[in-house]
C-alpha positions as CSV (number, residue, x, y, z in Angstrom):
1,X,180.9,64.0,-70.7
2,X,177.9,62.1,-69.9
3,X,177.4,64.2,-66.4
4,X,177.9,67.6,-68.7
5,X,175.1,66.7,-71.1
6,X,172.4,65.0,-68.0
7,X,173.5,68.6,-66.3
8,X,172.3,70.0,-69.4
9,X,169.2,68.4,-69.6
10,X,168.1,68.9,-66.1
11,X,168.8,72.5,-66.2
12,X,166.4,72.8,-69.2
13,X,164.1,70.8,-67.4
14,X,163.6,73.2,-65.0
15,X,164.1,76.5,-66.5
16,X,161.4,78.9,-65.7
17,X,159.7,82.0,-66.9
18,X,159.5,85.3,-65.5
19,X,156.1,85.7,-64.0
20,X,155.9,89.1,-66.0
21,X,155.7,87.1,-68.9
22,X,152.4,86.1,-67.9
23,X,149.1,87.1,-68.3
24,X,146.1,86.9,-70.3
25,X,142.5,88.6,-68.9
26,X,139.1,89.5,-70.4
27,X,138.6,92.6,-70.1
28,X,135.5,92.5,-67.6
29,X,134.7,93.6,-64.3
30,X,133.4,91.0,-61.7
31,X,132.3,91.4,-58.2
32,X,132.5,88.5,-55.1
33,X,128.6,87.8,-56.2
34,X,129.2,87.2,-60.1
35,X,132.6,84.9,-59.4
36,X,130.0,83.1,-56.9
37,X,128.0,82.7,-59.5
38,X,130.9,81.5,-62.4
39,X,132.1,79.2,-60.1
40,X,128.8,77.2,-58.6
41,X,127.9,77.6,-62.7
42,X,131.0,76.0,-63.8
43,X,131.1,73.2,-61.4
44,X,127.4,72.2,-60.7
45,X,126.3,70.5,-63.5
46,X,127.4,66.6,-64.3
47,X,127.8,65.6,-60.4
48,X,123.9,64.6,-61.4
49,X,125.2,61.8,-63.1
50,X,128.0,61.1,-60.4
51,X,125.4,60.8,-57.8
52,X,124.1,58.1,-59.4
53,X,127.1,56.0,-60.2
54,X,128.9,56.5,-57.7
55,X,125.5,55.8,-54.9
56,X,124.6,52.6,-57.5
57,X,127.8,51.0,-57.6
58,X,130.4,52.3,-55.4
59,X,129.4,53.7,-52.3
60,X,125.7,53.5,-51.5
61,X,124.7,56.5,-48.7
62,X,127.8,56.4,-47.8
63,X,128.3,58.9,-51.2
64,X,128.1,61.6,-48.2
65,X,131.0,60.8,-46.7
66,X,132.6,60.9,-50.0
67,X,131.1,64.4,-50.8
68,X,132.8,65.2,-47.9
69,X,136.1,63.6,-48.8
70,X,135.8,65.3,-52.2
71,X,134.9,68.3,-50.6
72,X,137.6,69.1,-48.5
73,X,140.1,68.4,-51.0
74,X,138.8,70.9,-53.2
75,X,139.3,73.3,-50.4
76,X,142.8,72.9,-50.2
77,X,143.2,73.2,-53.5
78,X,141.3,76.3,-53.5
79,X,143.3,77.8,-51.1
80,X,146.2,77.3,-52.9
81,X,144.8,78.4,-56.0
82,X,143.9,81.8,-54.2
83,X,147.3,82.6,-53.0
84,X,148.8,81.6,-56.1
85,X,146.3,84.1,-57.9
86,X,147.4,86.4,-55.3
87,X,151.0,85.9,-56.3
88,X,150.7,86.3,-60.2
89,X,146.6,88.4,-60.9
90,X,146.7,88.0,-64.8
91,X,147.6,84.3,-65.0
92,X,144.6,81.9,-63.5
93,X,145.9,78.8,-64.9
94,X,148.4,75.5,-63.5
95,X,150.6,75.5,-66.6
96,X,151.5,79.2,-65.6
97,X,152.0,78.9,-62.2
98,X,154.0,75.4,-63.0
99,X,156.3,77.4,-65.2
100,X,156.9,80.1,-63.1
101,X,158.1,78.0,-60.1
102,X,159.3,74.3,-60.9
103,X,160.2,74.5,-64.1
104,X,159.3,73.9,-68.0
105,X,159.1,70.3,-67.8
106,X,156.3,70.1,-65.3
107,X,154.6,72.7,-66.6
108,X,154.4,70.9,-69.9
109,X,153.2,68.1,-68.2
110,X,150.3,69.9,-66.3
111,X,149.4,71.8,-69.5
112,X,149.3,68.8,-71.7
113,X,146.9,67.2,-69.5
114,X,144.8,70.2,-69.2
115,X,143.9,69.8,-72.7
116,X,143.1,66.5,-72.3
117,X,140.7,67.2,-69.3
118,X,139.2,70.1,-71.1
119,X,137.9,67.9,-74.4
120,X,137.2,64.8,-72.2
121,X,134.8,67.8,-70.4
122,X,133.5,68.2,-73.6
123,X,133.2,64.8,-73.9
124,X,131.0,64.2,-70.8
125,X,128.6,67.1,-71.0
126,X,127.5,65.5,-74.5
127,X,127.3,61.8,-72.8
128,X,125.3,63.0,-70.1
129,X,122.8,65.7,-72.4
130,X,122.5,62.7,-75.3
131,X,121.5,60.4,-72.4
132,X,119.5,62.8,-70.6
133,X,117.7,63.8,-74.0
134,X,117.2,60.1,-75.0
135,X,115.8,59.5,-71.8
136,X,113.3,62.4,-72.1
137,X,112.2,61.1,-75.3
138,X,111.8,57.1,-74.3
139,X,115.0,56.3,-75.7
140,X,112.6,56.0,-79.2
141,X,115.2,58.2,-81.4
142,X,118.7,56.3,-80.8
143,X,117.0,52.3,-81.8
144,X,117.7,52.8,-85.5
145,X,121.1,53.7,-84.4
146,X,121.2,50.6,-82.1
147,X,120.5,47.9,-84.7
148,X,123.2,49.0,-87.4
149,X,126.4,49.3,-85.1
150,X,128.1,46.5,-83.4
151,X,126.5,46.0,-79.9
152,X,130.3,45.3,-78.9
153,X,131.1,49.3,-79.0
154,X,130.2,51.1,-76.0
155,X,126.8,51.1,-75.0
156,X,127.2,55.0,-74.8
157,X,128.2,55.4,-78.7
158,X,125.6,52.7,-79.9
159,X,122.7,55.0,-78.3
160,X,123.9,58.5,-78.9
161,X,126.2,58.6,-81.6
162,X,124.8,60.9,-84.3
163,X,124.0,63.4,-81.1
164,X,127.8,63.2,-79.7
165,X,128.8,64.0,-83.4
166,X,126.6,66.2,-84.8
167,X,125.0,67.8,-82.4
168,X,128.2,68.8,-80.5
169,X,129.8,69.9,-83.0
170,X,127.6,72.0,-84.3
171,X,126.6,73.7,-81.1
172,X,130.1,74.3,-80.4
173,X,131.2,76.1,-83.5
174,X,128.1,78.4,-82.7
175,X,128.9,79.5,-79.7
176,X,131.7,80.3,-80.4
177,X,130.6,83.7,-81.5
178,X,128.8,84.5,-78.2
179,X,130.1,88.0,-76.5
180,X,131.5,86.6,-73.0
181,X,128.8,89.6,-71.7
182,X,126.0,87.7,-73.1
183,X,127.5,84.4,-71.7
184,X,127.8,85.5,-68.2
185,X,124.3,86.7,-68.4
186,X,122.9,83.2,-69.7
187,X,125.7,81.7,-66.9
188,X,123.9,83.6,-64.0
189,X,119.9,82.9,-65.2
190,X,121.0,79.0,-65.7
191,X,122.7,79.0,-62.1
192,X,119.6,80.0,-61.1
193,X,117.8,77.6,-62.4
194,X,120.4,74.8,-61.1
195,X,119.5,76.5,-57.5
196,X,116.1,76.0,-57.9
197,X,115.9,72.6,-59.5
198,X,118.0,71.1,-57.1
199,X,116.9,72.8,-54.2
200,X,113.5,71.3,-55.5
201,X,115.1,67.7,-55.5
202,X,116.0,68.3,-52.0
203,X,113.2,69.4,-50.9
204,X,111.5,66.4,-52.4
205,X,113.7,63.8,-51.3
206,X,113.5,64.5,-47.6
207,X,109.5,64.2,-47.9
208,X,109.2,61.4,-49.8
209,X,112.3,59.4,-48.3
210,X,112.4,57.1,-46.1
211,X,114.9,56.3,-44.0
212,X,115.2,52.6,-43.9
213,X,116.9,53.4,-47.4
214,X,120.3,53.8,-44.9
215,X,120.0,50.3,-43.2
216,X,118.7,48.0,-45.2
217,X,119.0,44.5,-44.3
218,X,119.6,41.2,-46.1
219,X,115.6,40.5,-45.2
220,X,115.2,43.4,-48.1
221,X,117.4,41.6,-50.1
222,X,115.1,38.7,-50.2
223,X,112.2,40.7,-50.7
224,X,113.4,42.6,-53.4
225,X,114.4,39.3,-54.9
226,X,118.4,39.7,-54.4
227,X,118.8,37.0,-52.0
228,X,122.3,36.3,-54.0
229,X,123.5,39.3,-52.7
230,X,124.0,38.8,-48.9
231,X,128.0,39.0,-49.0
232,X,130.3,42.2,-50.2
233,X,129.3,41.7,-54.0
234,X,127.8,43.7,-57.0
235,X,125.1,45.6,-55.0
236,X,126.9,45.4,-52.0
237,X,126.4,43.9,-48.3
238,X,123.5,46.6,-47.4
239,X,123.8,49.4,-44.4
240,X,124.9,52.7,-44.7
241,X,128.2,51.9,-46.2
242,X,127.7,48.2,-48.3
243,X,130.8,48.9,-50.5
244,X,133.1,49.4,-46.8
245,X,135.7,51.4,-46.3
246,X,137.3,50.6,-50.0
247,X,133.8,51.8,-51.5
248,X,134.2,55.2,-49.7
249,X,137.6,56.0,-51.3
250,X,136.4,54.8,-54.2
251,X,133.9,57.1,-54.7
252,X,135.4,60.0,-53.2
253,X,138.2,59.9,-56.3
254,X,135.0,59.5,-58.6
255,X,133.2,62.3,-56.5
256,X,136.0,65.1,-56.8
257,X,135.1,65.6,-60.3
258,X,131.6,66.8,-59.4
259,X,134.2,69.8,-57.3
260,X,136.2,70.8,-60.5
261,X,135.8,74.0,-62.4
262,X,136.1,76.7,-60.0
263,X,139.4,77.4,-61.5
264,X,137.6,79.4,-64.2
265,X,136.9,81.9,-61.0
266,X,140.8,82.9,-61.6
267,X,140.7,83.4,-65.6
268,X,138.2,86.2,-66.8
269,X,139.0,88.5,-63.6
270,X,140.5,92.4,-64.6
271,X,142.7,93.4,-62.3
272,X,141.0,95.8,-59.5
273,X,141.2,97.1,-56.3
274,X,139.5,94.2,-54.5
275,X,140.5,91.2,-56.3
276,X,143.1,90.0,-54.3
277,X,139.7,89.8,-52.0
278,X,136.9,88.9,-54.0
279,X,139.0,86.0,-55.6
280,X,139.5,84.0,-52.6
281,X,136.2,84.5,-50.9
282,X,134.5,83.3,-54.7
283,X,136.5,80.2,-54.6
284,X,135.4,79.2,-51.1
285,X,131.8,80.3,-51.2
286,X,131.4,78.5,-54.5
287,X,132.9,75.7,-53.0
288,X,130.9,75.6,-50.0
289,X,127.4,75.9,-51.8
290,X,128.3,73.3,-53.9
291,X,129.4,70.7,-51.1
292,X,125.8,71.8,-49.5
293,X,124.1,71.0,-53.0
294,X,125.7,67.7,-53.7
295,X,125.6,66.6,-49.9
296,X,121.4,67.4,-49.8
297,X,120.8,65.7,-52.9
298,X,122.9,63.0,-52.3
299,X,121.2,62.4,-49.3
300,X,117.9,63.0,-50.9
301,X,118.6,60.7,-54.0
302,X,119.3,57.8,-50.9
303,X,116.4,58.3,-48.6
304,X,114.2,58.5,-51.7
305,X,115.4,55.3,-53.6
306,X,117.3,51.9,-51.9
307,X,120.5,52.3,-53.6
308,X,120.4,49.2,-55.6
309,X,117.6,50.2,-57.5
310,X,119.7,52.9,-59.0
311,X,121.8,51.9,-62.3
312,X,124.8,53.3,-63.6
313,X,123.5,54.3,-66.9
314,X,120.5,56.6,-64.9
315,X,120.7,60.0,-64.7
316,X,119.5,61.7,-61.4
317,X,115.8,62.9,-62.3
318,X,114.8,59.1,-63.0
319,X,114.9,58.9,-59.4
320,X,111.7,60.0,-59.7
321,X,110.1,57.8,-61.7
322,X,111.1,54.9,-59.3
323,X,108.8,56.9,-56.4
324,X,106.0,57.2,-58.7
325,X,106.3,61.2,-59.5
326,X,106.3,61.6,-63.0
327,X,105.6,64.8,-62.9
328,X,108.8,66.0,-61.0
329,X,110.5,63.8,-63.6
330,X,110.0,66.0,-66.1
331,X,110.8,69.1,-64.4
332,X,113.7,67.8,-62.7
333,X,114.9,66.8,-66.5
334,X,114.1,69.8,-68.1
335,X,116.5,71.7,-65.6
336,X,119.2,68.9,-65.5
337,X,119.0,69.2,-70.0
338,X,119.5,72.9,-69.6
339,X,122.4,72.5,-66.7
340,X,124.2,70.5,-69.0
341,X,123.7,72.0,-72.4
342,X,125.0,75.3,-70.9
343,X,128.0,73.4,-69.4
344,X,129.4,73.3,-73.0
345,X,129.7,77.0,-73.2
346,X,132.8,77.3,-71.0
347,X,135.1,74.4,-72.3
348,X,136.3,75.6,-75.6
349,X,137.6,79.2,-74.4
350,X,139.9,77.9,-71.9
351,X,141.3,75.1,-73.9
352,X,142.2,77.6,-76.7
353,X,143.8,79.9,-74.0
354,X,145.5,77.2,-73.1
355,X,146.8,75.9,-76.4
356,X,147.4,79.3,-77.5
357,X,150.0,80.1,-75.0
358,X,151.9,76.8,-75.0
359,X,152.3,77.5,-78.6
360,X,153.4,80.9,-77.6
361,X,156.0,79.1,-75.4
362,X,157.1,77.5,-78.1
363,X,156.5,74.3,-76.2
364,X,153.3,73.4,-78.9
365,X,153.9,74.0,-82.8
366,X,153.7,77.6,-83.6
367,X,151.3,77.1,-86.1
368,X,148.6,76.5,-82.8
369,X,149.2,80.2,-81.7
370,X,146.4,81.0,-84.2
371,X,143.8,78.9,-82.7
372,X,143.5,82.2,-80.7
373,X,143.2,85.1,-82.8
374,X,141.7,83.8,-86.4
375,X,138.0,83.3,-86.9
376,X,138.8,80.2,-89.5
377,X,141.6,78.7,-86.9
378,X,138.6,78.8,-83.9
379,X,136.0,77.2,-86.4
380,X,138.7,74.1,-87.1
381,X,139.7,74.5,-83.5
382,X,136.0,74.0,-82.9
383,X,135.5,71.2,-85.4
384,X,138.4,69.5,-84.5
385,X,138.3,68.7,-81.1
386,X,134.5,68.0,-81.0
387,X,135.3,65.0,-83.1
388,X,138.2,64.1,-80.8
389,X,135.5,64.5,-77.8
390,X,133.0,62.2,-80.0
391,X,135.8,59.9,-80.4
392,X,136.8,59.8,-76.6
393,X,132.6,59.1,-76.3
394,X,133.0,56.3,-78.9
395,X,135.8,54.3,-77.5
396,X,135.3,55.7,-73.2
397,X,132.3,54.9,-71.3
398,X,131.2,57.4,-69.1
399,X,132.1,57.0,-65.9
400,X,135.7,56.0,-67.7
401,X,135.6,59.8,-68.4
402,X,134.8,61.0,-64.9
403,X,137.5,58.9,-63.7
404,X,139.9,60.2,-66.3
405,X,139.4,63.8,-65.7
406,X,139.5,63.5,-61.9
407,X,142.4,61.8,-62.1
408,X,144.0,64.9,-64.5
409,X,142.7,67.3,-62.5
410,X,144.0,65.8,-59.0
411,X,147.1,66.2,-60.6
412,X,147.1,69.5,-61.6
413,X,146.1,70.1,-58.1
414,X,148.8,68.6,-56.4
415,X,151.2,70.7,-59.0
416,X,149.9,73.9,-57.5
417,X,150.4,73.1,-54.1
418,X,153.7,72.3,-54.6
419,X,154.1,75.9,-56.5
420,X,152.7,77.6,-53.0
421,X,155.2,75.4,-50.8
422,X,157.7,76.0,-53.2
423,X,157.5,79.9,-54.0
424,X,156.7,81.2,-50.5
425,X,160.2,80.5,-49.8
426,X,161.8,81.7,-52.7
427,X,164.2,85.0,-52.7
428,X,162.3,87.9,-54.5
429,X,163.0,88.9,-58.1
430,X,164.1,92.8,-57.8
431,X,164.1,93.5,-62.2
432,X,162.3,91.9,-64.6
433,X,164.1,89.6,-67.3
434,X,167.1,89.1,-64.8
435,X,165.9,85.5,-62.4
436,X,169.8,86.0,-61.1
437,X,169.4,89.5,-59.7
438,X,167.9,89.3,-56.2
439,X,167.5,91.3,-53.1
440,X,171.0,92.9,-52.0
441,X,170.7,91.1,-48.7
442,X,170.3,87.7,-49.9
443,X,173.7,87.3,-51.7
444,X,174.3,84.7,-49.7
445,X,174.3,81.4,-52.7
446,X,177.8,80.7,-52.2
447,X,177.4,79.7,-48.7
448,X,178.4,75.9,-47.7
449,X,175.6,74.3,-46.7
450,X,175.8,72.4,-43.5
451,X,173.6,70.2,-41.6
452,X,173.0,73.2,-38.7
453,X,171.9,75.5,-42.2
454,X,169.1,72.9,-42.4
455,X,167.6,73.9,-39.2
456,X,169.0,77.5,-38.5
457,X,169.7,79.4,-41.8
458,X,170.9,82.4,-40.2
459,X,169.1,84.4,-42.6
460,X,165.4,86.4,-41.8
461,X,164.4,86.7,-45.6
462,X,165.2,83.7,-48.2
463,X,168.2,83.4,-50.0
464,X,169.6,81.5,-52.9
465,X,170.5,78.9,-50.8
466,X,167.6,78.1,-48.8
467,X,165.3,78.5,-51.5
468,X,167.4,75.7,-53.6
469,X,167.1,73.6,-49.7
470,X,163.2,74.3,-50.4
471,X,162.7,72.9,-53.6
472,X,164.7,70.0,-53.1
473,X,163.3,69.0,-49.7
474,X,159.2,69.6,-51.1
475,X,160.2,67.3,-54.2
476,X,161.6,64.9,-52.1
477,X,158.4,65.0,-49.7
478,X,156.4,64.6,-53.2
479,X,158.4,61.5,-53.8
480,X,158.0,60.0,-50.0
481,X,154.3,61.0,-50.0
482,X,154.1,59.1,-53.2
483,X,155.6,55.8,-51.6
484,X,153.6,56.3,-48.4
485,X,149.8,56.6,-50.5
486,X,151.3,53.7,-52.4
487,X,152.0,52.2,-49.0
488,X,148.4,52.6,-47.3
489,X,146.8,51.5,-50.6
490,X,147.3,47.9,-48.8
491,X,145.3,49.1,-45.5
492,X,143.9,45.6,-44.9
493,X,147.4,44.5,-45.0
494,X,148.3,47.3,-42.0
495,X,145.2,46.6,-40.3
496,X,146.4,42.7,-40.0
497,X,149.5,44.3,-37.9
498,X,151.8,42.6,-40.7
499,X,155.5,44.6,-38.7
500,X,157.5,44.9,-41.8
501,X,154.2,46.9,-43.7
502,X,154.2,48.7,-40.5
503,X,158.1,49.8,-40.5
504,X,157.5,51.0,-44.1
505,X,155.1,53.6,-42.8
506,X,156.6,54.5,-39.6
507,X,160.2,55.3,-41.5
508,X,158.5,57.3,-44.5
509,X,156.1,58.9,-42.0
510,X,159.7,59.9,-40.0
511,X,161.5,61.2,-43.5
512,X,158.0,63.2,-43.9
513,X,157.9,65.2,-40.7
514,X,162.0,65.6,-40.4
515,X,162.0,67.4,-44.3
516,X,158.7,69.0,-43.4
517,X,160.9,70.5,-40.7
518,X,164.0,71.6,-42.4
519,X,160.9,73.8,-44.7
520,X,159.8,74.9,-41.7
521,X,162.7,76.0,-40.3
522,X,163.3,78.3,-43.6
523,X,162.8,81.6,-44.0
524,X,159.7,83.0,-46.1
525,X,159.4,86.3,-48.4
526,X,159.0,89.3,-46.3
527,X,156.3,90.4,-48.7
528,X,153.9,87.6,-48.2
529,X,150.7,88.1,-51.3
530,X,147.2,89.9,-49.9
531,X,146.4,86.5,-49.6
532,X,147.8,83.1,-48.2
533,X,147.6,79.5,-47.2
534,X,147.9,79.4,-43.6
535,X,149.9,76.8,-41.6
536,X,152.5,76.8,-44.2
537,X,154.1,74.2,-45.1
538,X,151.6,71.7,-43.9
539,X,148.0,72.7,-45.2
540,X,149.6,72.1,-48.9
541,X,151.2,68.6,-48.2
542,X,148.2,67.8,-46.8
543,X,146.4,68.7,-49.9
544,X,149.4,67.1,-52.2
545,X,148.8,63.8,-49.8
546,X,144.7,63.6,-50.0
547,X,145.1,64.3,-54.1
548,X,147.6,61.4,-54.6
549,X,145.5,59.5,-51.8
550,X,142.6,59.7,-54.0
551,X,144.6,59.3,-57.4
552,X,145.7,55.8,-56.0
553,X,141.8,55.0,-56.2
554,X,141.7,54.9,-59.8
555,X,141.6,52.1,-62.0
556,X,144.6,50.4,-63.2
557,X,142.9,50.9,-67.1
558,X,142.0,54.9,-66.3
559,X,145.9,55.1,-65.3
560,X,146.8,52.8,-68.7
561,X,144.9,55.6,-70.8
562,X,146.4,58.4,-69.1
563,X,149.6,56.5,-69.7
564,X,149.1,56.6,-73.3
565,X,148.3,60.5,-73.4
566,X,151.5,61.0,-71.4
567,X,153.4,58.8,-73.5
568,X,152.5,61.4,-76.9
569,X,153.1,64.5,-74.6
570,X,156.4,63.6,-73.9
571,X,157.4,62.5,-77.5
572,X,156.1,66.3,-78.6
573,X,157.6,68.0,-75.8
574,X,161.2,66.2,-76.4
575,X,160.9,66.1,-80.1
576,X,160.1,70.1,-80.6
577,X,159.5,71.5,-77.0
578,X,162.4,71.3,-75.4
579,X,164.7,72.7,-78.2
580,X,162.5,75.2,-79.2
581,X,161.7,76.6,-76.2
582,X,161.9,80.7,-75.4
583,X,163.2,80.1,-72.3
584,X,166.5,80.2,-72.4
């Protein structure tokens, strides 16, 4: 009885939609240029402020290496996101592609936390305008503000408050009536003025900076009057990388979030001729511009200013002021102000997308399918979850945030990678509606599986069979990659030669490459999309592995609140989802 009903409650775990099922597009036409242009938009914009934290406190110049770090994880995602796209045109999002290939119960997961990373985006953009607006203004409007609220709330609410509430929320609610014509036409001027105004701090940084910025020595300690810092401490041991090796990984988890958003390249794209084309090249070349943009001014911001000098609470243009160009400090936060204010034009569409369709699923209330298509629902929508982005402001401090939506979107990530090692290998749907009915050549399920099936399936297309050998070997890699991240967390412990650390990583690294072989080994869809990841199956565990890598390098309170969110996801989702779901 009990093995009947945990059956039961695995197989709904892992029912999944038909990808026909799927789809929701704005009905626009975009070329390679104007996705270029959404993405590099969408995702330039707050790493400002993530320069500065993570250069001030984290990782010193060595914030290039972590760029890089960031970088190239958002690549493999990317890819994977492409072919995905490929697979399924109309769909654009991780909850869909979750659904259609590992099941409900993940995709509920991956959605659930897309909400949350969608208003704690909100969230942020109004932290870093309110501070960057404050800072324009002296910081004279928020000290009346500062004397009547408890200085033991977060510096962040004390300061900006009546902004964070009333400012976002009205802005929100009225752009909400903006045409998504007129939007992309704003999107494209303010991208160029994000070109310009950083191209401007880069520009500036390599004529004014100095490079003794990159080795400084505990004689400029003393002479700046931080002899006390001579050791690994606060502002570090000095060099090109004070915070060592720990610093680096560090910031590169707090970095990735200045990479997120080209996802939105995938959403608002008709289906056309050259899509299957356009999409992929957008992705990357949005990608790649803004690893040149971050890396320039990253190095800019640390040639220009000793890295100690910078403070978490600054926001990139005060750079300036610290090298005596007051002038550029205005300008430089006058285009940072209208970076960010246009920022919040691209959060609330997607997250009532989003919302809209898990209600549609049946896996949210039904009564959240409206948030979609009445003008009264959007306006509450609206007003609703700018308060619960106010809120997060109140309680989170900012870089909290960051780290709270990196480590959300690292996890979506690592969900779609799995989808691409998983559904490459999967037999071919032949009618819509009917998951059991498969290509006549693949009626091969019944077969006995046998240790030689692992490595020779005898079969050139996929079949039942090897597809089920697929998805249990790639969630069983998950699982070991996991342990192994969790493993080489304690690097100073490997690097001290300790042999029973070292046996640990040795026998998961073995369990690794043999199930990455047994993939290997299977067959793959005849039909492969108009675009794929290469080097299948090993470009997308290596993407899974550098997201958890970097997920590791978040704080044990940023996992605690992400904890908490989880924790009222899964009491929805087993409360109402789960039973009410259209799946069947």
């Amino acid at each position: 009885m009990v093995y009947q009903t945990l059956r039961k409650l695995v197989q709904k775990l892992v029912r999944r939609r038909m990808p026909t099922e799927h789809g929701i597009q704005v009905n626009i036409n975009l070329s390679t240029l104007d996705l270029v242009a959404l993405g590099v938009g969408r995702t330039v914009g707050i790493g400002g402020y993530v320069l500065v934290v993570v250069a001030s406190s984290q990782a010193g110049p060595s914030i290039l290496i972590c760029f890089l770090v960031a970088g190239l994880s958002s690549v493999l995602a990317g890819l994977c996101y492409a072919e995905m796209n490929a697979q399924f045109p109309r769909s654009g999002s991780a909850y869909l592609y979750s659904f259609v290939t590992i099941g409900e119960f993940w995709a509920f997961i991956c959605g659930w936390n897309l909400i949350l990373s969608f208003v704690a985006d909100t969230a942020i953009v109004a932290c870093a305008w309110t501070l960057a607006f404050a800072n324009l203004l002296g910081n004279q409007i928020s000290q009346p503000l500062n004397e009547s609220i408890s200085p033991h709330v977060p510096q962040v609410l004390t300061e900006y408050l009546g902004f964070i509430v009333v400012g976002l929320m009205l802005l929100l609610i009225e752009l909400q009536t903006l045409p998504f014509d007129n939007f992309f036409l704003v999107a494209k001027v303010i991208v160029l003025v994000k070109l310009l105004v950083l191209g401007f701090v880069i520009i500036s940084g390599f004529i004014k900076g100095d490079l003794h910025n990159w080795k400084l020595t505990e004689e400029d300690y003393i002479k700046a009057g931080l002899n006390d810092t001579s050791t690994l401490g606060p502002l570090g041991s000095g060099g090109f990388v004070p915070f060592g090796f720990k610093g680096i990984l560090r910031g590169a988890a707090t970095c990735f979030y200045a990479f997120i958003g080209f996802s939105i390249i995938l959403t608002p794209v008709k289906k056309e001729k050259n899509s299957q084309c356009s999409i992929p090249m957008g992705i990357m070349i949005s990608l790649f511009i803004c690893f040149v943009l971050y890396f320039g001014v990253s190095a800019a911001l640390t040639l220009m200013v000793p890295y100690y000098k910078l403070q978490p609470g600054s926001i990139l243009p005060e750079a300036f002021l610290l090298i005596g160009w007051a002038p550029a400090y205005y300008v430089v936060s006058f285009g940072f102000f209208c970076s960010l204010s246009a920022s919040l034009l691209s959060f609330m569409f997607p997250i009532r997308r989003l919302i809209h369709m898990m209600a549609k699923d049946d896996l949210l209330f039904p009564v959240l399918t409206r948030i979609r298509i009445g003008s009264y629902s959007r306006i509450m929508a609206s007003v609703i979850f700018s308060i619960i982005a106010a809120n997060m402001a109140f309680f989170l401090g900012l870089t909290d945030l960051v780290d709270l939506r990196s480590l959300e979107s690292l996890l979506a990530y690592s969900m779609v990678a799995l989808c691409v090692l998983i559904l490459r290998y999967q037999p071919e749907v032949q009618k819509e509606g009917n998951e059991a009915e498969v290509q006549e050549g693949n009626r091969t399920a019944a077969e006995m599986l046998t240790l030689q099936r692992l490595f020779f399936p005898g079969s050139y297309t996929p079949t039942s069979l090897s597809g089920r050998v697929v998805y249990v070997c790639s969630s069983l890699l998950v699982l070991l990659i996991i342990l192994l991240c969790l493993v080489l967390t304690q690097w100073p412990v490997l690097l001290s030669g300790d042999p029973v650390w070292i046996s640990v990583v040795v026998v998961l690294l073995v369990l690794i490459t043999g199930l990455t072989g047994v993939i290997w080994r299977q067959p793959q869809r005849s039909s492969p999309p108009p675009f794929k990841v290469p080097a299948l199956p090993l470009l997308p565990l290596l993407s899974i592995f550098v997201n958890v890598y970097l997920m590791m390098q978040m704080t044990a309170l940023t996992w605690a609140r992400f904890g908490i969110w989880m924790l009222i996801g899964f009491a929805i989702y087993f409360s109402y989802g789960i039973q009410h779901s259209l799946v069947s």
